[in-house]
C-alpha positions as CSV (number, residue, x, y, z in Angstrom):
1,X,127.4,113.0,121.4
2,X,123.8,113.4,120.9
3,X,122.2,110.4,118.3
4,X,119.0,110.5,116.8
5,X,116.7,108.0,115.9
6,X,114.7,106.9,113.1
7,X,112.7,104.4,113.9
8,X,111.1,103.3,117.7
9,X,112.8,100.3,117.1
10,X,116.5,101.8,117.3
11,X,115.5,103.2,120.5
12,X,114.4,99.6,121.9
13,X,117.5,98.3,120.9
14,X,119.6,101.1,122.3
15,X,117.2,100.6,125.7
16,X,117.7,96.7,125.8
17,X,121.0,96.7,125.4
18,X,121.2,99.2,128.5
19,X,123.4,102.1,125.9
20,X,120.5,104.5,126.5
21,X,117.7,105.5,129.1
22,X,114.3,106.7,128.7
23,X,115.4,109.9,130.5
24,X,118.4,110.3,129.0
25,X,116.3,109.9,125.6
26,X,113.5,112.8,126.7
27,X,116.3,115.2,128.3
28,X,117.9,114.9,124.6
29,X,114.7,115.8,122.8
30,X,114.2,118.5,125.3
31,X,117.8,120.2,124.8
32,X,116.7,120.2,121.0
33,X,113.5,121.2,121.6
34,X,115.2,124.2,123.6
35,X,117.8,124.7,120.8
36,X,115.6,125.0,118.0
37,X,113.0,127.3,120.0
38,X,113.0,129.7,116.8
39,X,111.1,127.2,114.9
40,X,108.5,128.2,117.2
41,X,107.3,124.4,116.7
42,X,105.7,124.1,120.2
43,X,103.1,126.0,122.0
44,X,103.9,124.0,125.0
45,X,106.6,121.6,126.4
46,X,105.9,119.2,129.1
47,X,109.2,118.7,130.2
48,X,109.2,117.7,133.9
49,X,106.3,115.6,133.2
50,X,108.1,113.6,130.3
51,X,111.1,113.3,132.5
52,X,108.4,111.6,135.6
53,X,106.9,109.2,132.9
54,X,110.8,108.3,131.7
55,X,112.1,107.5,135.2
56,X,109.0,105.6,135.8
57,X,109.3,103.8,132.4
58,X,112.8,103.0,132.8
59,X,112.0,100.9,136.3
60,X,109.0,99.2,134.6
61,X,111.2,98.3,131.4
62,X,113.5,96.2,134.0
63,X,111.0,94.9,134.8
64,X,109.6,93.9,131.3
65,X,105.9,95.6,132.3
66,X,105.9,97.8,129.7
67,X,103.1,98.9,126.6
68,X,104.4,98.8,122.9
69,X,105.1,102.4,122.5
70,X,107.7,102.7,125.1
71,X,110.4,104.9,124.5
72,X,108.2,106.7,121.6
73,X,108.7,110.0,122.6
74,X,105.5,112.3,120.9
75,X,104.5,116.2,120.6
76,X,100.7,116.3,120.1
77,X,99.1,119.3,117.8
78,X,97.5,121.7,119.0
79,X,94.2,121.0,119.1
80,X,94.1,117.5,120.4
81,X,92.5,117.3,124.6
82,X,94.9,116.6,127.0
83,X,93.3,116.2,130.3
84,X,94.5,118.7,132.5
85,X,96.4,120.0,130.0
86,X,95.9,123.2,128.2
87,X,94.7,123.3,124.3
88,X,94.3,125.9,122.0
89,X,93.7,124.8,118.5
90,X,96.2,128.0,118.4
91,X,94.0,130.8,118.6
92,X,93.2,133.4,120.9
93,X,90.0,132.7,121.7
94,X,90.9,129.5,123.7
95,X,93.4,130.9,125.3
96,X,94.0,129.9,129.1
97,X,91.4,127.2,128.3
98,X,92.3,123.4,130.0
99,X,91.2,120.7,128.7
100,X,88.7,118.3,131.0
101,X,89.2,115.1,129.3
102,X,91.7,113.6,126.8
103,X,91.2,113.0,123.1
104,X,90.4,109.3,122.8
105,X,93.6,108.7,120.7
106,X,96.0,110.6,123.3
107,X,94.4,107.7,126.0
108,X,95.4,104.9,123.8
109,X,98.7,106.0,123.2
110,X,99.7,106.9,127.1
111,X,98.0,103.5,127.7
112,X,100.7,101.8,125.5
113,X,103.4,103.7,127.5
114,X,104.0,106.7,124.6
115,X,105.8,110.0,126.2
116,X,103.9,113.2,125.2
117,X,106.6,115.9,125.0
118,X,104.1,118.8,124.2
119,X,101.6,120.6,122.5
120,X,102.5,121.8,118.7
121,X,101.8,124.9,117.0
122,X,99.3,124.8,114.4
123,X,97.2,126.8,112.3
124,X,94.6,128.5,114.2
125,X,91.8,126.2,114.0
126,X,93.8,124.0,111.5
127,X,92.5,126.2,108.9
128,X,95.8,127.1,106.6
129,X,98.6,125.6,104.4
130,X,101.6,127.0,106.0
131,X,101.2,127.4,109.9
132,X,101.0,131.1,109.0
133,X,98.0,132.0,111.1
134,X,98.6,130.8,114.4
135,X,98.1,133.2,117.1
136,X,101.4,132.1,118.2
137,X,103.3,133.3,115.2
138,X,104.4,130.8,112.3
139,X,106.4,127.7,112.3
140,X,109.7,127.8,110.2
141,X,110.9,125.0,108.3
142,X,114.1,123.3,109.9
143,X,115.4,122.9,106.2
144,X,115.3,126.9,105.4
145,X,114.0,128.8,108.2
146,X,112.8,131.7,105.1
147,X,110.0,128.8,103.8
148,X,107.2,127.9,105.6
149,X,106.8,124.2,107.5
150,X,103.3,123.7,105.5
151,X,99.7,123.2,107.8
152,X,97.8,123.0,109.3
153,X,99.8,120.3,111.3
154,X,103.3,122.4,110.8
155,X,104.5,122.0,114.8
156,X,104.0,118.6,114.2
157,X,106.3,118.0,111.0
158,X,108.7,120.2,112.1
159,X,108.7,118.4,115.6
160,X,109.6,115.6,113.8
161,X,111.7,117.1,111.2
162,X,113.7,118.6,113.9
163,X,114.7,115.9,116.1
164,X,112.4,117.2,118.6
165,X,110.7,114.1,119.2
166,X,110.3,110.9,117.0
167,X,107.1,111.3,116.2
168,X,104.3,113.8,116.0
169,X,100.1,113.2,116.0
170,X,98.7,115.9,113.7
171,X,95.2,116.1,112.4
172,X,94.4,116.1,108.5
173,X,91.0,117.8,107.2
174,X,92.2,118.6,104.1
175,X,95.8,117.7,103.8
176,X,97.1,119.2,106.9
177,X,99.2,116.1,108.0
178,X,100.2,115.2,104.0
179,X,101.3,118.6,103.1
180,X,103.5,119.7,105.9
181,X,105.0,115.9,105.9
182,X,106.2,116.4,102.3
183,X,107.3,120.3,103.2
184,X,109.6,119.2,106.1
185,X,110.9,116.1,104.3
186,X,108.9,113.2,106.9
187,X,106.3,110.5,106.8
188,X,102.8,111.7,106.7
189,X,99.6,109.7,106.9
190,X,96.2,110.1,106.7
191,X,93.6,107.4,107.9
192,X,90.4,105.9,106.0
193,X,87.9,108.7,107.5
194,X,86.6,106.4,110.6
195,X,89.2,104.8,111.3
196,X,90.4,106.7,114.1
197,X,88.4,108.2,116.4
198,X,87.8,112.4,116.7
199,X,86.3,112.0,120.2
200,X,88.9,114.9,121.7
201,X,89.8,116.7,118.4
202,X,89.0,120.6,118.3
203,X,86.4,120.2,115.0
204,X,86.9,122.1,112.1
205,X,84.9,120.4,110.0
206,X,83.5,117.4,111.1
207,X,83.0,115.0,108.0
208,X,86.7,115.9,106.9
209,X,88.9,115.6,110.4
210,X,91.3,113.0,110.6
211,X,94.0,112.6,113.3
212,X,97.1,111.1,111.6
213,X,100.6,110.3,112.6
214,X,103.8,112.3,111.2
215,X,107.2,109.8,111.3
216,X,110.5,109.6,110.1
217,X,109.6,105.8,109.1
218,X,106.6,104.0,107.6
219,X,107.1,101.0,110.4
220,X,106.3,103.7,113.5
221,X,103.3,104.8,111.3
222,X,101.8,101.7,111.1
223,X,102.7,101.2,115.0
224,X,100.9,104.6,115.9
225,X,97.7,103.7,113.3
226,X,97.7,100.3,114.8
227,X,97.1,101.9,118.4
228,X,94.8,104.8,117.7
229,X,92.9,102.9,115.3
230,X,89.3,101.2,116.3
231,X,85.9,101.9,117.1
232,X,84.6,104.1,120.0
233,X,81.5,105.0,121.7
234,X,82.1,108.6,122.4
235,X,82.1,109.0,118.3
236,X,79.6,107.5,116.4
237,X,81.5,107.9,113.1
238,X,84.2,105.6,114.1
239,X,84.1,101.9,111.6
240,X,83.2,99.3,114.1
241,X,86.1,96.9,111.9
242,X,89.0,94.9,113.9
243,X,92.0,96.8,114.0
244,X,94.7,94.6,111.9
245,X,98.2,94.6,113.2
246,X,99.8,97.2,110.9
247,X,103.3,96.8,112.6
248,X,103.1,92.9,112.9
249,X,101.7,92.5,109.6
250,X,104.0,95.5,108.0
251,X,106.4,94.0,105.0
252,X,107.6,95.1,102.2
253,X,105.4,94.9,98.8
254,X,106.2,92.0,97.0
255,X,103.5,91.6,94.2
256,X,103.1,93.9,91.0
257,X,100.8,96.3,91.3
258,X,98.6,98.6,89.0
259,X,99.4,102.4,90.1
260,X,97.3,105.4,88.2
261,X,98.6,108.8,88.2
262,X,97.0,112.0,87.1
263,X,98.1,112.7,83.8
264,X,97.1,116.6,84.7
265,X,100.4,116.8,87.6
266,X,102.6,116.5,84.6
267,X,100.9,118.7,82.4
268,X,99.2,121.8,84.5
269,X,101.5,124.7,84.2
270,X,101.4,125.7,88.2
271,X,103.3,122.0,89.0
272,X,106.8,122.8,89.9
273,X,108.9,121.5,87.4
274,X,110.8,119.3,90.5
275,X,108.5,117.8,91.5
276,X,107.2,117.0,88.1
277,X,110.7,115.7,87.6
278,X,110.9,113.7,90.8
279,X,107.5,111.9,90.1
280,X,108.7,111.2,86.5
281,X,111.7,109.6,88.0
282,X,109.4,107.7,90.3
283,X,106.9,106.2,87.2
284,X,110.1,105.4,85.7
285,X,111.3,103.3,88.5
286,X,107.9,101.7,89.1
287,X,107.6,100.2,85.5
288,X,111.5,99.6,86.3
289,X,110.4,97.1,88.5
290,X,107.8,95.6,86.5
291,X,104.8,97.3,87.9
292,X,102.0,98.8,85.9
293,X,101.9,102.5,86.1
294,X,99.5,104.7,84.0
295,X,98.3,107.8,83.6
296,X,94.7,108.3,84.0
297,X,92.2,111.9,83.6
298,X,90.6,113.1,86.4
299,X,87.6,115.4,84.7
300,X,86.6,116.9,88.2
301,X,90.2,118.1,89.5
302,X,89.2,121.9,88.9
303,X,86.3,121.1,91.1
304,X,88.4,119.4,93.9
305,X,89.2,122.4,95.4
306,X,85.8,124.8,95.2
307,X,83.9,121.8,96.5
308,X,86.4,121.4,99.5
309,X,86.3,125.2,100.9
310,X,82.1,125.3,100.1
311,X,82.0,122.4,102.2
312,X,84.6,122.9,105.1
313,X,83.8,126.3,105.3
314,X,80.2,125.6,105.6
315,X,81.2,122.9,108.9
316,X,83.3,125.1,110.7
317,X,80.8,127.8,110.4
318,X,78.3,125.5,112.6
319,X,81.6,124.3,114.6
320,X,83.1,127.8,115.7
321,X,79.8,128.8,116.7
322,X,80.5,127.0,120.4
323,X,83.4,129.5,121.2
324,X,81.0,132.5,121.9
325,X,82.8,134.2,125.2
326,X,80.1,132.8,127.1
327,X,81.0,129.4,127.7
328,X,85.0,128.9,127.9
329,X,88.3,131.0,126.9
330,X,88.7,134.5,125.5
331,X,85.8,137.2,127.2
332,X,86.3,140.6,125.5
333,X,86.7,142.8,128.7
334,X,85.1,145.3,126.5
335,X,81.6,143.8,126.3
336,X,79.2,144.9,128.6
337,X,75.8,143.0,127.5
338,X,75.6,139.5,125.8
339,X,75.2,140.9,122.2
340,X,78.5,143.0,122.5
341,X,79.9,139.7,124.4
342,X,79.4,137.5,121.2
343,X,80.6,140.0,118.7
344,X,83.7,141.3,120.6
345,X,85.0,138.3,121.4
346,X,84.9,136.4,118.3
347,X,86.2,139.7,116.5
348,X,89.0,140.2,119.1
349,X,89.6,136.4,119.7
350,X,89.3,134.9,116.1
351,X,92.5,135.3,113.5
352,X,91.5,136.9,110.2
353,X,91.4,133.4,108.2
354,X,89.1,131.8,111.0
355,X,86.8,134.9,110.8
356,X,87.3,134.8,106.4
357,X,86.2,131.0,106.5
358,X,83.3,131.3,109.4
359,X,81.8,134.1,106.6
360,X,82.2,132.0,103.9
361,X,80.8,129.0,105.6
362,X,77.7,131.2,106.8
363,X,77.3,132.5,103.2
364,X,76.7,129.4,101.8
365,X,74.5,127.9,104.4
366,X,72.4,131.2,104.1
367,X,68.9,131.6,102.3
368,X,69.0,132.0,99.1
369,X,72.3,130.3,98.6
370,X,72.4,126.9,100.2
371,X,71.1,125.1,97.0
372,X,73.5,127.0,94.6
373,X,76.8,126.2,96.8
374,X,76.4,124.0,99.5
375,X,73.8,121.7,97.8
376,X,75.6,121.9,94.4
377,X,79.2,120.9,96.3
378,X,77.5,118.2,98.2
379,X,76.5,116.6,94.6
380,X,79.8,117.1,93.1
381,X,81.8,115.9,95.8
382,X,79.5,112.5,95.1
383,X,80.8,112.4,91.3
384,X,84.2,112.8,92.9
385,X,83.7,109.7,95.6
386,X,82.3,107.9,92.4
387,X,84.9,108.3,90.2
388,X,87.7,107.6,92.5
389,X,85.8,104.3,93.3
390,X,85.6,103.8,89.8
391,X,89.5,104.0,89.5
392,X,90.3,101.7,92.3
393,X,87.9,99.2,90.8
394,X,90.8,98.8,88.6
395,X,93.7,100.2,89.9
396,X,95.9,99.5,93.5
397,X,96.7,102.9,94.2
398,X,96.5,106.5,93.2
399,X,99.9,108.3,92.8
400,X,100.3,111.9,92.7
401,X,102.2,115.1,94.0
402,X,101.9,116.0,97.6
403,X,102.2,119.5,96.9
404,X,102.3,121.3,94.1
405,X,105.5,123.2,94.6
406,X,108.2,122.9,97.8
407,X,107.8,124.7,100.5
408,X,106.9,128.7,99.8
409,X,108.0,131.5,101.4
410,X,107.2,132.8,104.8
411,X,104.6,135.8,104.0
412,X,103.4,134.6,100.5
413,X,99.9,133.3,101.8
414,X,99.4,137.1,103.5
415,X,99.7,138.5,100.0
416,X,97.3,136.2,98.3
417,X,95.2,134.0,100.4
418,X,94.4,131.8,97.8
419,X,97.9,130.5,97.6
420,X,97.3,128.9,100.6
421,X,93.8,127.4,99.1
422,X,95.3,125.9,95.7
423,X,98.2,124.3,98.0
424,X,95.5,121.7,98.6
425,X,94.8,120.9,94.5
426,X,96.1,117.0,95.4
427,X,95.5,116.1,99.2
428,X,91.4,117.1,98.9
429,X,90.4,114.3,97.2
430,X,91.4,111.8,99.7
431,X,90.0,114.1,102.3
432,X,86.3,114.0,99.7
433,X,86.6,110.7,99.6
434,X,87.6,109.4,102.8
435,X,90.2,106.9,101.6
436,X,93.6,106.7,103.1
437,X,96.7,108.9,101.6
438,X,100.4,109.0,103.0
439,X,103.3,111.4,102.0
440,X,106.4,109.8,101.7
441,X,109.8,112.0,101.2
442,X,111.4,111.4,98.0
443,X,114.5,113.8,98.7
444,X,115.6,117.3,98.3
445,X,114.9,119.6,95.0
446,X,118.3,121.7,93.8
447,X,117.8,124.3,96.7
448,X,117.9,121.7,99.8
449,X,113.8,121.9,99.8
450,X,112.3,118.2,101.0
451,X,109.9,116.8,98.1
452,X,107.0,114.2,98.8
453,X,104.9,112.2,97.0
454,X,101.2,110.5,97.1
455,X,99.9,107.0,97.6
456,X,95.9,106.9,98.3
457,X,94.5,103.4,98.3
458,X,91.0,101.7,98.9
459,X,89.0,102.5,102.1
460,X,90.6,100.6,104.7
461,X,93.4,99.8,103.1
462,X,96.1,101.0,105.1
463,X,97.8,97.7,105.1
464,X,98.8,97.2,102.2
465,X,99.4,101.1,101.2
466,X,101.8,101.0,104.4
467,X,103.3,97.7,102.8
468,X,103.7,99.5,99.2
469,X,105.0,102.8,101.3
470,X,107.5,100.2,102.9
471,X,109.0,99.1,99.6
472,X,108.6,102.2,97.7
473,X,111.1,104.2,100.1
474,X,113.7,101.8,99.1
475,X,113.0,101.8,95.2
């Protein structure tokens, strides 16, 4: 009988103890990767590679030479480099394109002995809420296969969600490893912005893009942060801090601690009233347990969002300008000088939402506009890093809603787009303010739908908001 696992430590146990193999582990993965193909969760599976690195793992584990992440079978989103390996931030345009070089992060982790299992869908370019607009069709959600998994990062969650692997790397710019996480009913965290190296990552918008890890437990969250985490020279936004030892150092939170919520995800009538529920039950459990929990305003949240899309939009206007025709993946064969070249291939090869957000992005970087959008957002998004600064000075951690609602049904985005936009009302300020976020699962709402909720903490304070995750999953 097939078992799954939880943690990377069951697996070691089960390997020490000789009950399982590293192959045997990746050939189960891979027969549930194969049975749940119609979650269309993977672009790609690297299945008689993963079974080369198991057999070779399992002669180097009897022989104790092995790195930390051994037996940590992974899928990898979409638009992470993979030397050798094909990547296509899943979008036409980069079709047939292989990689040359690997994502910093994906050499740390195969230096410490992880397994890559494949490549997960994603939304195309990371730019959605539901893994809708992949050029590879969307990712359903393992709980109700009508619902969407959540994005960008949905191949990932659902990877995980699935038993398809034990863990997942996705990438968060605006909530796109938060949001799916708390869809699909998994562990879903989002670095201090620096703490982990882009070098590798497929930009969408630069000042934003965060690759995070999606688990089924808080202790292989802080294993994976604690190996892709750290400074490097091929990205000069990277925090030259050490690296503590999240998994070594992981324990459960201990001391009382001051938690702020915003008052407005009780209040606002487009909360579900679930989730409202399930974060009222989570205050009351708090204060339960003699910690300080309080509800504070947030005067700018109707600005989170605007500010977000004028800005992201306006980076992955200058980012998307690279994949031309010219250079690398999708030629129109219908071109026949370079103008026509450039316009029919980023017409044919970009999905409508890339090609909606490349327009916004170049109208507000345009004459005439810059100072009334992009200018203006730049300022507010300031008053935002100010006043969340303003509420740590005072408070441990922020707690909110992951999502607004549960997970929404496949096709909703397509008949309003900016469903998928207000999805993001309470991952984007993290992602403004650069400071770390997880989503933890807080269980099911009265239709079997996974619910999350929201820590953020200081810059660089992943240690003790993997410490608080730690104790708050067994409140």
């Amino acid at each position: 009988m097939t078992k799954f696992y939880s943690s990377l430590s069951e697996i070691k146990s089960g390997l020490q103890s000789g009950k399982i193999t590293v192959v045997g582990l990746v050939k189960n993965y891979l027969s549930q990767i194969e049975q749940n193909a119609h979650l269309n969760a993977f672009n790609e599976v690297f299945g008689q590679e993963a079974l080369l690195r198991a057999r070779d793992l399992d002669i180097r584990l009897k022989q104790g030479k092995v790195g930390k992440l051994a037996g940590m079978v992974i899928g990898i989103k979409d638009n992470i480099c993979y030397k050798d390996h094909k990547v296509s931030a899943s979008s036409k345009i980069l079709s047939g394109f292989e990689s040359i070089y690997s994502a910093t992060i994906v050499e740390r982790l195969l230096a410490e002995d992880a397994i890559i299992i494949g490549r997960c869908n994603c939304d195309e370019f990371a730019m959605g809420a539901s893994n809708e607009s992949s050029y590879y069709g969307p990712v359903k959600n393992y709980a109700d296969q009508t619902k969407v998994a959540g994005g960008s990062s949905g191949g990932s969650a659902v990877a995980v969600q699935a038993n398809m692997c034990l863990a997942a790397i996705g990438t968060d710019t605006g909530g796109s490893v938060r949001q799916p996480a708390s869809f699909c009913g998994v562990v879903g965290l989002k670095p201090t912005y620096g703490r982990v190296s882009r070098h590798g990552l497929i930009a969408y918008a630069s000042s934003f893009d965060q690759a995070g890890p999606i688990t089924r437990s808080v202790e292989d969250a802080a294993l994976l942060l604690e190996v892709m985490a750290g400074a490097d020279e091929y990205d000069s936004t990277t925090a030259h801090k050490p690296v503590p030892s999240y998994s070594a150092d992981l324990q459960k939170s201990t001391g009382k601690k001051k938690i702020a919520y915003l008052q407005e995800s009780l209040s606002s009538p487009g909360v579900d009233e679930q989730v409202k529920s399930v974060l009222i039950q989570t205050i009351d459990k708090l204060r339960a347990e003699g910690h300080t929990v309080k509800p504070i305003a947030f005067e700018y949240l109707d600005y989170l969002v605007p500010a977000y899309y004028i800005l992201v939009t306006a980076e992955a206007s200058s980012n998307l300008a690279r994949f031309d025709g010219v250079h690398y993946g999708y030629r129109s064969k219908s071109a026949n000088d370079l103008a026509s070249t450039y316009k029919r291939s980023r017409s044919e090869g970009f999905g409508k939402e890339v090609k909606r957000r490349i327009m916004l992005g170049t109208f507000v970087l345009s004459a005439g506009y810059y100072d009334a959008y992009y200018a203006k957002a730049q300022k507010v998004r300031r008053l935002i890093q100010e006043k969340t600064k303003a509420i740590f000075a005072e408070y441990d951690f922020i707690l909110m809603p992951t999502a607004p609602e549960p997970a929404f049904n496949i096709g909703k985005e397509e008949v309003d787009p900016v469903v998928s936009y207000l999805a993001d009302i309470f991952t984007v300020q993290a992602s403004l303010t650069g400071v770390p976020a997880i989503s933890l699962p807080v269980g099911n709402n009265n239709k079997g739908l996974p619910l999350g909720l929201q820590l953020l903490a200081k810059h660089f304070d992943e240690q003790e908001l993997l410490n608080f995750s730690k104790y708050f999953l067994e409140l």
